[in-house]
N, CA, C and O atoms as a CHARMM CRD file, in Angstrom:
* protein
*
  340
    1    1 UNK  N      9.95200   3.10000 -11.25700 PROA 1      0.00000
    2    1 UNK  CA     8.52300   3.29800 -11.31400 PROA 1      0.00000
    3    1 UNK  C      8.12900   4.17500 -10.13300 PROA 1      0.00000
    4    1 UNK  O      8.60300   3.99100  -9.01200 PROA 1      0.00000
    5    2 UNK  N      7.09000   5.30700 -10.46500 PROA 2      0.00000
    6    2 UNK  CA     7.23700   6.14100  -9.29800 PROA 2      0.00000
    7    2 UNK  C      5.39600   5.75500  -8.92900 PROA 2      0.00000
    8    2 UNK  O      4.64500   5.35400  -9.81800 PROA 2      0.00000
    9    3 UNK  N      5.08100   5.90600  -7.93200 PROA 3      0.00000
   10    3 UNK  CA     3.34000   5.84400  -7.82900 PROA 3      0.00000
   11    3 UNK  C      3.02900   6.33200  -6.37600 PROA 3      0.00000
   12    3 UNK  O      3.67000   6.13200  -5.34400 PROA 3      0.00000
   13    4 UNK  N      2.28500   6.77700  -6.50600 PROA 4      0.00000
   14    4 UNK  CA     0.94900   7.40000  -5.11000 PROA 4      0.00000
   15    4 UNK  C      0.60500   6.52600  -4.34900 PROA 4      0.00000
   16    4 UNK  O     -0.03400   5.54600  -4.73100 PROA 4      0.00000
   17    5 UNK  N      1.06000   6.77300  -2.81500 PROA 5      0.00000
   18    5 UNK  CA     0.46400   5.36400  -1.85000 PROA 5      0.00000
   19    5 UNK  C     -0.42900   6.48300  -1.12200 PROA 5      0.00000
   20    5 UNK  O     -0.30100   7.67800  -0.85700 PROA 5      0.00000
   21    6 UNK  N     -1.37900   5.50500  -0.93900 PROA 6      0.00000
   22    6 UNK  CA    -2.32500   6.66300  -0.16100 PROA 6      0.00000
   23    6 UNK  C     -2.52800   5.65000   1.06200 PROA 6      0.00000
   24    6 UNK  O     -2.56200   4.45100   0.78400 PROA 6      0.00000
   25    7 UNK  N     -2.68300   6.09600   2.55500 PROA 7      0.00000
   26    7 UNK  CA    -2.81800   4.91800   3.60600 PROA 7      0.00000
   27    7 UNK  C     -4.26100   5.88100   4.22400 PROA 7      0.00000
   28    7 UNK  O     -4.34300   7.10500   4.31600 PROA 7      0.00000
   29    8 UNK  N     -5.24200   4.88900   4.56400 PROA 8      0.00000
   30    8 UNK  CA    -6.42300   4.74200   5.58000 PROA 8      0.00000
   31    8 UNK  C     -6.04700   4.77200   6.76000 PROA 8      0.00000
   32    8 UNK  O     -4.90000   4.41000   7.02500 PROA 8      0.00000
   33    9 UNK  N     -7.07800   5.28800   7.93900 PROA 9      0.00000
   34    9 UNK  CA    -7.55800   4.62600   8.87300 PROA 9      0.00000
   35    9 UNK  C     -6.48600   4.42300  10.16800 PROA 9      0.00000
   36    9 UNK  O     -6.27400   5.40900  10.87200 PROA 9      0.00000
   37   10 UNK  N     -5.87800   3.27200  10.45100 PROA 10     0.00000
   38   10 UNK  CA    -5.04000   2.71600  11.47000 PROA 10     0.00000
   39   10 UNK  C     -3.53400   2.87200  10.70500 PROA 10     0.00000
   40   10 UNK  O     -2.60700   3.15600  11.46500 PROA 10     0.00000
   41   11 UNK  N     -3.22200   2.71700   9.32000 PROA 11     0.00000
   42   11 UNK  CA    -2.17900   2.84800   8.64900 PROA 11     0.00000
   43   11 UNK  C     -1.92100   4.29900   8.69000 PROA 11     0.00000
   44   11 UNK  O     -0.92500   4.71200   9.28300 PROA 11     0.00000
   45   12 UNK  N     -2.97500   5.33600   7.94100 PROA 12     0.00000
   46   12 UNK  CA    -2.33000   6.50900   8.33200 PROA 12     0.00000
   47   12 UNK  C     -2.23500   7.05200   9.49800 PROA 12     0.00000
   48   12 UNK  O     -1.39600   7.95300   9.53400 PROA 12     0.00000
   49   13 UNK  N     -2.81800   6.82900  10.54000 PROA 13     0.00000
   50   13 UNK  CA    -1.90000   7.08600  12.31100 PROA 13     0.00000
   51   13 UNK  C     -0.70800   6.62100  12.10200 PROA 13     0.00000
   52   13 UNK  O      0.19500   7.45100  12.20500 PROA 13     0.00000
   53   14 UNK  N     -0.22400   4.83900  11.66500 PROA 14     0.00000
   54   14 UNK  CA     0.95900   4.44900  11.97400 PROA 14     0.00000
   55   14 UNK  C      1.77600   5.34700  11.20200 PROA 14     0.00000
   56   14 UNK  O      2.52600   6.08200  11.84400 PROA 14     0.00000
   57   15 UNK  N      1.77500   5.42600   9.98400 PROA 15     0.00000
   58   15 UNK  CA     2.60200   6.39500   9.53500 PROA 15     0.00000
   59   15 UNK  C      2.79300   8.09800   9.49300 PROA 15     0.00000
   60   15 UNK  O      3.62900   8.92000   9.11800 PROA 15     0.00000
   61   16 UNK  N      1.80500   8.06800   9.96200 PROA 16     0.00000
   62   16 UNK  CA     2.27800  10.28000  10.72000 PROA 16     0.00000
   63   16 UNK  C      1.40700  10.97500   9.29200 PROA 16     0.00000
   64   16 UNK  O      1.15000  12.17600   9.21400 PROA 16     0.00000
   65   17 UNK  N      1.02500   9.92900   8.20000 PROA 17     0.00000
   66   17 UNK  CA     0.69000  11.00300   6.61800 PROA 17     0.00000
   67   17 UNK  C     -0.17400  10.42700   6.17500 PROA 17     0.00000
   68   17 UNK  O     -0.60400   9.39500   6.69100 PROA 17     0.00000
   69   18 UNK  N     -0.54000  10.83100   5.34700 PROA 18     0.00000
   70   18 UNK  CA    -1.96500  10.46400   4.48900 PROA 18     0.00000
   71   18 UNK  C     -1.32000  10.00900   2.95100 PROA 18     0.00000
   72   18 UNK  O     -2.16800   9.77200   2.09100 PROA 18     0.00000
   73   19 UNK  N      0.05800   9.88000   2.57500 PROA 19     0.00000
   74   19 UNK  CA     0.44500   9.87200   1.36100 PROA 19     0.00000
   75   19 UNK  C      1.73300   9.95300   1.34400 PROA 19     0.00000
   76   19 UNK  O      2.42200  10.56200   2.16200 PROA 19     0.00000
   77   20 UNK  N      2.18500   9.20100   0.19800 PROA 20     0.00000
   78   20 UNK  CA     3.98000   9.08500  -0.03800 PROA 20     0.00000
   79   20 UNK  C      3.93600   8.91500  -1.38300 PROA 20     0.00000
   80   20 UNK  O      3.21100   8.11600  -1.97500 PROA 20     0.00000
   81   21 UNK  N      4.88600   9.83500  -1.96800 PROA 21     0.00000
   82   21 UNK  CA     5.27800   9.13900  -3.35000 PROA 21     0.00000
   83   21 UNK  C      6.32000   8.51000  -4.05300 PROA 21     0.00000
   84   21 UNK  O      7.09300   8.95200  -4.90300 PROA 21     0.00000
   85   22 UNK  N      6.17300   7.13900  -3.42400 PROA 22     0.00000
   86   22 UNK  CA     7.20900   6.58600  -3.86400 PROA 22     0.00000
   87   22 UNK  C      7.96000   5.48000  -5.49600 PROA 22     0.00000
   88   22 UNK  O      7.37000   4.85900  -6.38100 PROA 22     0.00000
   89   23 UNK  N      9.40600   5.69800  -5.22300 PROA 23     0.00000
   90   23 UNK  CA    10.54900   5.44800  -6.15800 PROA 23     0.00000
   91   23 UNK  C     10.17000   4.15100  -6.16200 PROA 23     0.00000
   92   23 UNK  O      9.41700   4.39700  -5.22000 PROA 23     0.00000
   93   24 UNK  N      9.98300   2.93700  -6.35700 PROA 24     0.00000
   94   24 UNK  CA     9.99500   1.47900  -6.66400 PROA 24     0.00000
   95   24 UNK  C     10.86900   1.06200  -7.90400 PROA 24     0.00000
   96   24 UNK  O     10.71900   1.63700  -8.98300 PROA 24     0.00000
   97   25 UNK  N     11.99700  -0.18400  -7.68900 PROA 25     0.00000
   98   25 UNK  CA    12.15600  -0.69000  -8.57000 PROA 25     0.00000
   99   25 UNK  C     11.35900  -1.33500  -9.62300 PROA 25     0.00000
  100   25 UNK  O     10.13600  -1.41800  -9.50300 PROA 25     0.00000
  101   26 UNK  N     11.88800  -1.72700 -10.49600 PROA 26     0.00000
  102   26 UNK  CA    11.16000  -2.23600 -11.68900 PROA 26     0.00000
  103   26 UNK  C     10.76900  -3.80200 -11.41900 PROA 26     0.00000
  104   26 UNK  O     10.22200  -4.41300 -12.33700 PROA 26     0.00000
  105   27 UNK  N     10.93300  -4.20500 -10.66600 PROA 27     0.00000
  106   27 UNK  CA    10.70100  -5.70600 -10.06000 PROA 27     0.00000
  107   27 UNK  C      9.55400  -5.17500  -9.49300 PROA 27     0.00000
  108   27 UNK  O      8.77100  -5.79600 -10.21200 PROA 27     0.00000
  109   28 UNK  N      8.79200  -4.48300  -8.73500 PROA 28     0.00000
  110   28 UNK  CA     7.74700  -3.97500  -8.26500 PROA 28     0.00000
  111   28 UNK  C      6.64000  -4.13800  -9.52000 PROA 28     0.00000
  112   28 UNK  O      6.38500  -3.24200 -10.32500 PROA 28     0.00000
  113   29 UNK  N      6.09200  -5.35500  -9.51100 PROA 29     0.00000
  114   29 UNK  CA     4.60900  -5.47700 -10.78700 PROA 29     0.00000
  115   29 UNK  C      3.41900  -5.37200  -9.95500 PROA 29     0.00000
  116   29 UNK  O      2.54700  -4.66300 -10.45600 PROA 29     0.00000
  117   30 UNK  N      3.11900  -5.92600  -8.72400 PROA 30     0.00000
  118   30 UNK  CA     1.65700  -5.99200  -8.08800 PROA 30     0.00000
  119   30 UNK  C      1.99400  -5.35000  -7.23400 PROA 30     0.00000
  120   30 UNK  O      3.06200  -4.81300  -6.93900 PROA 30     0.00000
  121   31 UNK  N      0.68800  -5.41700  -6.64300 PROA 31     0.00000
  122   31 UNK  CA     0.18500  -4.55800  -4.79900 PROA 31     0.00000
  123   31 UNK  C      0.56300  -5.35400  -4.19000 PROA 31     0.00000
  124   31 UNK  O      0.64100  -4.90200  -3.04800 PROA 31     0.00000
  125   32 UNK  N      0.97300  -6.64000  -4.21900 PROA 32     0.00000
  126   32 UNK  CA     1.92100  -7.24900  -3.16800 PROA 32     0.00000
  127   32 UNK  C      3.40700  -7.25700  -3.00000 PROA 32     0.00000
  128   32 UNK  O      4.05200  -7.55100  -1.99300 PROA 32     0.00000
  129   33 UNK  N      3.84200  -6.86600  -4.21900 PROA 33     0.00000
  130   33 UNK  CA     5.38100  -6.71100  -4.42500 PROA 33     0.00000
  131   33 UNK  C      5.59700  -5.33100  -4.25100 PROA 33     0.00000
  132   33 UNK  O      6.70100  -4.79300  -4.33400 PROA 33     0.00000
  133   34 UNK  N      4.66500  -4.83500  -4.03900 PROA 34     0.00000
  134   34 UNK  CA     4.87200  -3.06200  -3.91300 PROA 34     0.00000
  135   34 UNK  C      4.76400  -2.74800  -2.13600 PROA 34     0.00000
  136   34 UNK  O      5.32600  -1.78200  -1.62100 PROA 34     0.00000
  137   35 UNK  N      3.87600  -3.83500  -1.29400 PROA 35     0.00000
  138   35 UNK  CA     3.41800  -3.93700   0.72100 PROA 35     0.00000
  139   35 UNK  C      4.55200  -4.52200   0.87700 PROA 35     0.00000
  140   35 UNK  O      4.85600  -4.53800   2.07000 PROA 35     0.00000
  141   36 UNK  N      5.63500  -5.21300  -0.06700 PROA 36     0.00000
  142   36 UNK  CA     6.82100  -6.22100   0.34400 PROA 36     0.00000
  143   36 UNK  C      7.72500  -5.02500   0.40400 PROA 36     0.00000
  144   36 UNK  O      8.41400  -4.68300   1.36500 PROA 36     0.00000
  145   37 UNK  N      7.59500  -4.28900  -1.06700 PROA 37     0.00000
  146   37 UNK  CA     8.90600  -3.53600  -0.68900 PROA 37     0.00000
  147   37 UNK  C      8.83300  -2.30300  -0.02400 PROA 37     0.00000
  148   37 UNK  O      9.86700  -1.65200   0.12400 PROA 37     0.00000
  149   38 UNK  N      7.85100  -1.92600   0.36100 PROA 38     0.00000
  150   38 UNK  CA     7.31100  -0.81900   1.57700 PROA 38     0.00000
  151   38 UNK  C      7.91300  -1.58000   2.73800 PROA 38     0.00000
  152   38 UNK  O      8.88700  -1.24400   3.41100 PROA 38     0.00000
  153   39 UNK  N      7.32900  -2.42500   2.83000 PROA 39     0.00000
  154   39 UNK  CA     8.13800  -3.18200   4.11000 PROA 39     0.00000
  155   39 UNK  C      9.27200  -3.31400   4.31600 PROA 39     0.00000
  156   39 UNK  O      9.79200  -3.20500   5.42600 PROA 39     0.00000
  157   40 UNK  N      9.72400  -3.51600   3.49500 PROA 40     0.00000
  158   40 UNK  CA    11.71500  -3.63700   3.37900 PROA 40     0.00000
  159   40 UNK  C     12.32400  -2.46300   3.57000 PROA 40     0.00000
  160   40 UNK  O     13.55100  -2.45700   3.46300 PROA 40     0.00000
  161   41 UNK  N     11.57100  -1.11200   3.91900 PROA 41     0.00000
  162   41 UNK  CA    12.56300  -0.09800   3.91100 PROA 41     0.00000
  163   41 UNK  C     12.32000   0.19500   5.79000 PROA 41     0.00000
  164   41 UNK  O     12.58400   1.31500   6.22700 PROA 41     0.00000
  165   42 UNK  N     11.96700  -0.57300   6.45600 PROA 42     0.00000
  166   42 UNK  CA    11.74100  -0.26200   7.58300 PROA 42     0.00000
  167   42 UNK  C     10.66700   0.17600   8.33100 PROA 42     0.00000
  168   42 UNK  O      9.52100  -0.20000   8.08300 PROA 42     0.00000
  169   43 UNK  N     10.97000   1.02100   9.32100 PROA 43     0.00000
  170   43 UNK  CA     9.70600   1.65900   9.92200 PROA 43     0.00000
  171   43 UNK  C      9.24200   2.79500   8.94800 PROA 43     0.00000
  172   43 UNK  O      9.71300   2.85400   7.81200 PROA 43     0.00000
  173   44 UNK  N      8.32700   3.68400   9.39300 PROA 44     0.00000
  174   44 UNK  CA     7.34300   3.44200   9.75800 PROA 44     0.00000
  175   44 UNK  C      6.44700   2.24200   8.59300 PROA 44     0.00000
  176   44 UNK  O      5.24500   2.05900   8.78300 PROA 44     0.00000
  177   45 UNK  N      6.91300   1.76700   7.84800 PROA 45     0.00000
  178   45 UNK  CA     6.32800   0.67200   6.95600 PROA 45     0.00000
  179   45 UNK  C      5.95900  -0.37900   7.55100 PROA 45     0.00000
  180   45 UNK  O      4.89300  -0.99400   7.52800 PROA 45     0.00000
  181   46 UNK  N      7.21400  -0.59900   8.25500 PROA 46     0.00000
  182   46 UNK  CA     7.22900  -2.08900   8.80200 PROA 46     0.00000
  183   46 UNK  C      6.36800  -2.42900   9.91800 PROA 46     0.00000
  184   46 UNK  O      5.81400  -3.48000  10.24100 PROA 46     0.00000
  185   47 UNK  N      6.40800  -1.02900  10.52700 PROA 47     0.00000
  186   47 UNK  CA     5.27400  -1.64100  11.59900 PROA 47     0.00000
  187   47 UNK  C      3.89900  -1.53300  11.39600 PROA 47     0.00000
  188   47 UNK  O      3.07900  -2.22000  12.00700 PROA 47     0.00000
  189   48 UNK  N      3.51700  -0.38400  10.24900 PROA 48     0.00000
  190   48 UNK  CA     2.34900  -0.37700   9.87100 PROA 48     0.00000
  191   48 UNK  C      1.47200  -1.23900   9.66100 PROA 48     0.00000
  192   48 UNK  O      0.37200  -1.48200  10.15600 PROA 48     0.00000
  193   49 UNK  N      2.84200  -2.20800   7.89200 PROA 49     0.00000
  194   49 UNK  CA     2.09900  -3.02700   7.39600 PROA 49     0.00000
  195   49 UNK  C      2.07800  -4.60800   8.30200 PROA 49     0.00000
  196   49 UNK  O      1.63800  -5.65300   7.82100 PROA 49     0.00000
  197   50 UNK  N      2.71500  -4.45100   9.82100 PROA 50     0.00000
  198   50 UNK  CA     3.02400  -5.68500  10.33800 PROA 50     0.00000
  199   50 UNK  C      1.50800  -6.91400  10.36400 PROA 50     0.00000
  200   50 UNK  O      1.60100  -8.11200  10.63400 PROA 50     0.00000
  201   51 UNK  N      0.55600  -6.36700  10.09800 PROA 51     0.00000
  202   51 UNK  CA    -0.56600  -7.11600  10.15500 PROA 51     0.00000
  203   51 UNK  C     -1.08600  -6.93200   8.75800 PROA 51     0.00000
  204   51 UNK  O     -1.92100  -6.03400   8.64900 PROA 51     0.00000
  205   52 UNK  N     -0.83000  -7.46400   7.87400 PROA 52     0.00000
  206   52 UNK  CA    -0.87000  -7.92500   6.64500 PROA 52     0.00000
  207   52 UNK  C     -2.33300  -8.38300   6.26300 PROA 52     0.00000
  208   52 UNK  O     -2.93000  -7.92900   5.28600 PROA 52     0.00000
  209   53 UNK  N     -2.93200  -9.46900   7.25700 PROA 53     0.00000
  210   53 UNK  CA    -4.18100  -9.97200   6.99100 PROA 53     0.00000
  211   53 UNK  C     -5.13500  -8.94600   6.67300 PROA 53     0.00000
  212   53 UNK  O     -6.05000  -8.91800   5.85100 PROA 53     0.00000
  213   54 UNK  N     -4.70400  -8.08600   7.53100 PROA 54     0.00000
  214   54 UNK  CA    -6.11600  -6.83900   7.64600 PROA 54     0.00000
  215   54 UNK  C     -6.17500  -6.13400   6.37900 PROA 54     0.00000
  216   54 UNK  O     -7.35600  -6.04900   6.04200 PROA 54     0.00000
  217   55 UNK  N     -5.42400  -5.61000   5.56300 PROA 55     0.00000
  218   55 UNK  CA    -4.91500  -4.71900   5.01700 PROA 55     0.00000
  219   55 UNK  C     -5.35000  -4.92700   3.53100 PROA 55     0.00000
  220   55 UNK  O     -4.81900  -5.89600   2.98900 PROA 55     0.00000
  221   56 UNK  N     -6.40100  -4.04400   2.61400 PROA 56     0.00000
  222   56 UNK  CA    -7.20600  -4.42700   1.58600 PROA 56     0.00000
  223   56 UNK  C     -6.37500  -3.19100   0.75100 PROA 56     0.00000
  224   56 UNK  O     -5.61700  -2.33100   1.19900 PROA 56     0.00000
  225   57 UNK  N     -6.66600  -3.36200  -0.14800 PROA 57     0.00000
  226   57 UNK  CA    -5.84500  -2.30100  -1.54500 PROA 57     0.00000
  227   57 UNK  C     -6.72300  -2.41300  -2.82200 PROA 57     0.00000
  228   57 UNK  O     -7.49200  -3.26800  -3.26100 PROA 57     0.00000
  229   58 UNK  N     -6.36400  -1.40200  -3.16400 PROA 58     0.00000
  230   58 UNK  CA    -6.61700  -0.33100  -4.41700 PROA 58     0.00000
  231   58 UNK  C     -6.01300   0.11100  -5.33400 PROA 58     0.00000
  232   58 UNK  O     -4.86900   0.54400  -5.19500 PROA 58     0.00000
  233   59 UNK  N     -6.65500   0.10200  -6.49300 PROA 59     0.00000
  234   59 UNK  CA    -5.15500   0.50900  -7.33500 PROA 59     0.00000
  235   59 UNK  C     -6.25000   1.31800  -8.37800 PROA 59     0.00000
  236   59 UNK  O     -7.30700   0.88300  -8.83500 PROA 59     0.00000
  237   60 UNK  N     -5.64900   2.56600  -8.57000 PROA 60     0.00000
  238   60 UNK  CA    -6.45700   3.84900  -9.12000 PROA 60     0.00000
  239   60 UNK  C     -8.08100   3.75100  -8.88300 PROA 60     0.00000
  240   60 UNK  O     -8.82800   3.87400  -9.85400 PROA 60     0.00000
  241   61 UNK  N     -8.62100   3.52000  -7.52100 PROA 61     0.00000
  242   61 UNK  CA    -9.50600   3.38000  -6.47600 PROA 61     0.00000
  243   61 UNK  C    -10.28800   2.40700  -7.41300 PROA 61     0.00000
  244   61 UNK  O    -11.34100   2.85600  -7.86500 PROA 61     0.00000
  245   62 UNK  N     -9.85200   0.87100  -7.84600 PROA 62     0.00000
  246   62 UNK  CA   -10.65800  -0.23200  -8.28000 PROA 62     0.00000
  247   62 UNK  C    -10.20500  -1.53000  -6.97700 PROA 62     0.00000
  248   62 UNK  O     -9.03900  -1.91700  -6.90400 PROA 62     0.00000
  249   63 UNK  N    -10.76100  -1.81100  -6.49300 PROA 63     0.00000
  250   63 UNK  CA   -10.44300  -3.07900  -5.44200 PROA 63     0.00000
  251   63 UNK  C     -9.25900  -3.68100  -6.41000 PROA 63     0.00000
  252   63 UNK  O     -9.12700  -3.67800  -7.63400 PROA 63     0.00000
  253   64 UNK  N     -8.44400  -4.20300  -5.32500 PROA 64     0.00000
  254   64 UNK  CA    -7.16700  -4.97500  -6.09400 PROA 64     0.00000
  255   64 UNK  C     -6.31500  -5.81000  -4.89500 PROA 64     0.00000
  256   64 UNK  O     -5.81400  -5.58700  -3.79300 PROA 64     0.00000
  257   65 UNK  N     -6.54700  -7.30400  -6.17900 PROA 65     0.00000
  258   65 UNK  CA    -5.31300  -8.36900  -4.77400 PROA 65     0.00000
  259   65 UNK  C     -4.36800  -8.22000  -5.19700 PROA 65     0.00000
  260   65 UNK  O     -4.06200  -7.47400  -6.12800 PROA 65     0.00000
  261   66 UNK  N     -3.33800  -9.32300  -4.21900 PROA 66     0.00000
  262   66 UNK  CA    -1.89600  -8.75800  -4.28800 PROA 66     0.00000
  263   66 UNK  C     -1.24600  -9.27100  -5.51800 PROA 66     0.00000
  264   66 UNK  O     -0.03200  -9.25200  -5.72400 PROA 66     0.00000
  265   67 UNK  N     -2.00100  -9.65300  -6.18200 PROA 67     0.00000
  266   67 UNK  CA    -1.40700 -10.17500  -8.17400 PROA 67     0.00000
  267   67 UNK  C     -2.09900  -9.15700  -8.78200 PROA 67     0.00000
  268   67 UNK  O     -1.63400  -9.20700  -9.92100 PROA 67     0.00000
  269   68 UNK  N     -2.74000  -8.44700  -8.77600 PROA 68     0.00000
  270   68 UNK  CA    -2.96800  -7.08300  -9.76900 PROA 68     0.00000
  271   68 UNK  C     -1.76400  -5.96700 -10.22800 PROA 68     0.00000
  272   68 UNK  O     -1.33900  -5.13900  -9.42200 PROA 68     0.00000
  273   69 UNK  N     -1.49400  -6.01600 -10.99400 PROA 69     0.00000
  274   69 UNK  CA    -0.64200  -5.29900 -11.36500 PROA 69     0.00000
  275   69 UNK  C     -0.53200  -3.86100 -11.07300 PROA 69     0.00000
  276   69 UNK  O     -1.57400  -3.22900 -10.90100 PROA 69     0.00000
  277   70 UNK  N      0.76600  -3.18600 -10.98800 PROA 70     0.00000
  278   70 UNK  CA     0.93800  -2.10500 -10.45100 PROA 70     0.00000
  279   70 UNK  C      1.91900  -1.16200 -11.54000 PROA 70     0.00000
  280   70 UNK  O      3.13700  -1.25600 -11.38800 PROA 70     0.00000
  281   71 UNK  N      1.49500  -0.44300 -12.40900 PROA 71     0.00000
  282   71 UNK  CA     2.56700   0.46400 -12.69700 PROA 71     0.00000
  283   71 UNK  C      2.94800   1.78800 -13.26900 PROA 71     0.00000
  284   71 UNK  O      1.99900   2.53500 -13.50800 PROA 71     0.00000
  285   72 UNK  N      4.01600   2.18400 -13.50700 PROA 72     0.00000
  286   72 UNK  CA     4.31400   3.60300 -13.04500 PROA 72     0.00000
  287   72 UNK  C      3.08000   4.81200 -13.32700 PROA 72     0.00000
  288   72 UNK  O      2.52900   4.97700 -14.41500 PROA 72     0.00000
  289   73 UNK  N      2.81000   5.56800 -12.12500 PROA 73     0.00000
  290   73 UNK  CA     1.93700   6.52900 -12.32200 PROA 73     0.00000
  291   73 UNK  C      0.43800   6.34300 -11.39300 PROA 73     0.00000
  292   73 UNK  O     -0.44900   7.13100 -11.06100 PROA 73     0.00000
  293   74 UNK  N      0.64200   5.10200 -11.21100 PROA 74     0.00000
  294   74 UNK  CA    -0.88500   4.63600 -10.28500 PROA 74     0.00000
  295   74 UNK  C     -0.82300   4.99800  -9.30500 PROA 74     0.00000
  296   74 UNK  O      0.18100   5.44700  -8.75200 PROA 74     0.00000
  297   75 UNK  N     -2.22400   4.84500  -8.73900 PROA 75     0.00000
  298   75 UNK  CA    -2.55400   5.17700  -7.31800 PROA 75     0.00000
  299   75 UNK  C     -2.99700   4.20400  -6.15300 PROA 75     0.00000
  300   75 UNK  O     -4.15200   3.84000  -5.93200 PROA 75     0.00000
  301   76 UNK  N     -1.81900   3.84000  -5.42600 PROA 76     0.00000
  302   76 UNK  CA    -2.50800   2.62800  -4.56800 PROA 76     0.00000
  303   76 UNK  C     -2.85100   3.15800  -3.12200 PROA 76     0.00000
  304   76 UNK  O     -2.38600   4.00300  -2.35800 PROA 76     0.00000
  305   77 UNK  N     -4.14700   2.02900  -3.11400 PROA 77     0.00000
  306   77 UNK  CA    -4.27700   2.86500  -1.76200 PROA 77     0.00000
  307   77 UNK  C     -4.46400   1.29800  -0.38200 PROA 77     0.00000
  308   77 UNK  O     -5.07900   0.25600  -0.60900 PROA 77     0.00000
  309   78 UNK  N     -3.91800   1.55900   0.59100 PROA 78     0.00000
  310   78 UNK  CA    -4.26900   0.39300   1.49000 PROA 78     0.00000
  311   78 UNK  C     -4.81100   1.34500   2.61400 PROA 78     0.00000
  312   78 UNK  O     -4.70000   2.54700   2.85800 PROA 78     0.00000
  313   79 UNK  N     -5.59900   0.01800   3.32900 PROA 79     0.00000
  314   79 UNK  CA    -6.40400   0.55700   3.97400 PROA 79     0.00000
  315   79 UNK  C     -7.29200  -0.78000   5.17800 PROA 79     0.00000
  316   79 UNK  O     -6.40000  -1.53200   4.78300 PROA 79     0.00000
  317   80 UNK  N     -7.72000  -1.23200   5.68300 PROA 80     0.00000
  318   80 UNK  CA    -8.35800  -2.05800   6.80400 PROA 80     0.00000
  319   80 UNK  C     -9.23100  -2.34200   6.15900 PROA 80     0.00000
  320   80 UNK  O     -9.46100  -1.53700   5.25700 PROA 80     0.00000
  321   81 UNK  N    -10.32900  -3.79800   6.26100 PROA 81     0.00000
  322   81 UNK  CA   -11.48300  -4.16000   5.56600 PROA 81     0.00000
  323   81 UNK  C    -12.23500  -3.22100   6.33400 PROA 81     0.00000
  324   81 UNK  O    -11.95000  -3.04200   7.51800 PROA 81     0.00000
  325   82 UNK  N    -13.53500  -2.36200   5.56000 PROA 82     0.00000
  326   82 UNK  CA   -14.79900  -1.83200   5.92000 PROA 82     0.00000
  327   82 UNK  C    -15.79100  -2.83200   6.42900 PROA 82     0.00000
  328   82 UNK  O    -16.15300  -3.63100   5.56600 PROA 82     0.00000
  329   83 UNK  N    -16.31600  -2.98600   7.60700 PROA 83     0.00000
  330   83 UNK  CA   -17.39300  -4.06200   8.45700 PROA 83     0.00000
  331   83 UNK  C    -18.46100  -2.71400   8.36400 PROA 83     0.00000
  332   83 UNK  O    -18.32400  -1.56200   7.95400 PROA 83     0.00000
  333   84 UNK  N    -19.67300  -3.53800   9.00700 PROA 84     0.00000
  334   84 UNK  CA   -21.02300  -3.03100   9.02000 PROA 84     0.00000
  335   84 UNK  C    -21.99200  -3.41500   9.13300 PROA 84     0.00000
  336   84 UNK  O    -22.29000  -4.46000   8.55600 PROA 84     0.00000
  337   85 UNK  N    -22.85200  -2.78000   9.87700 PROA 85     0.00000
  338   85 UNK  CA   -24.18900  -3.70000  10.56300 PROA 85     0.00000
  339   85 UNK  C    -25.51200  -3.14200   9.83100 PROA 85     0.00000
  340   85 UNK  O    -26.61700  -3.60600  10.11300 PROA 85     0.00000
């Protein structure tokens, strides 16, 4: 399954880009099994996604938790919760 990660904010500093398009196995169904296996390939992933709590997602720019399904061709995007006064 191939799909569009797009990173925000504090994620795209950690990672040097604004975008990756990555290969995922077929075990990859949600936006949480997709931040797991970003994570599993190391840095710059690993340290990005090391604060997990913060970290809100998107999937073809509709809000999405980590049981929403994910597959081939989508666009996920993570990113920090938006605050505001």
């Amino acid at each position: 399954m191939k799909v569009k990660v797009l990173y925000f904010a504090f994620l795209r500093d950690a990672m040097g880009r604004t975008s990756d398009e990555v290969e995922a196995p077929d075990s990859v169904a949600t936006v949480g099994a997709l931040r797991e296996h970003l994570t599993s390939l190391g840095d710059p992933w690993a340290r990005a996604f090391a604060s997990v709590k913060r970290i809100r997602a998107s999937v073809n720019q509709q809000m999405a938790s980590d049981s929403d399904p994910v597959k081939d061709g989508d666009e996920v995007a993570f990113f920090p919760p938006v605050t505001g006064g």
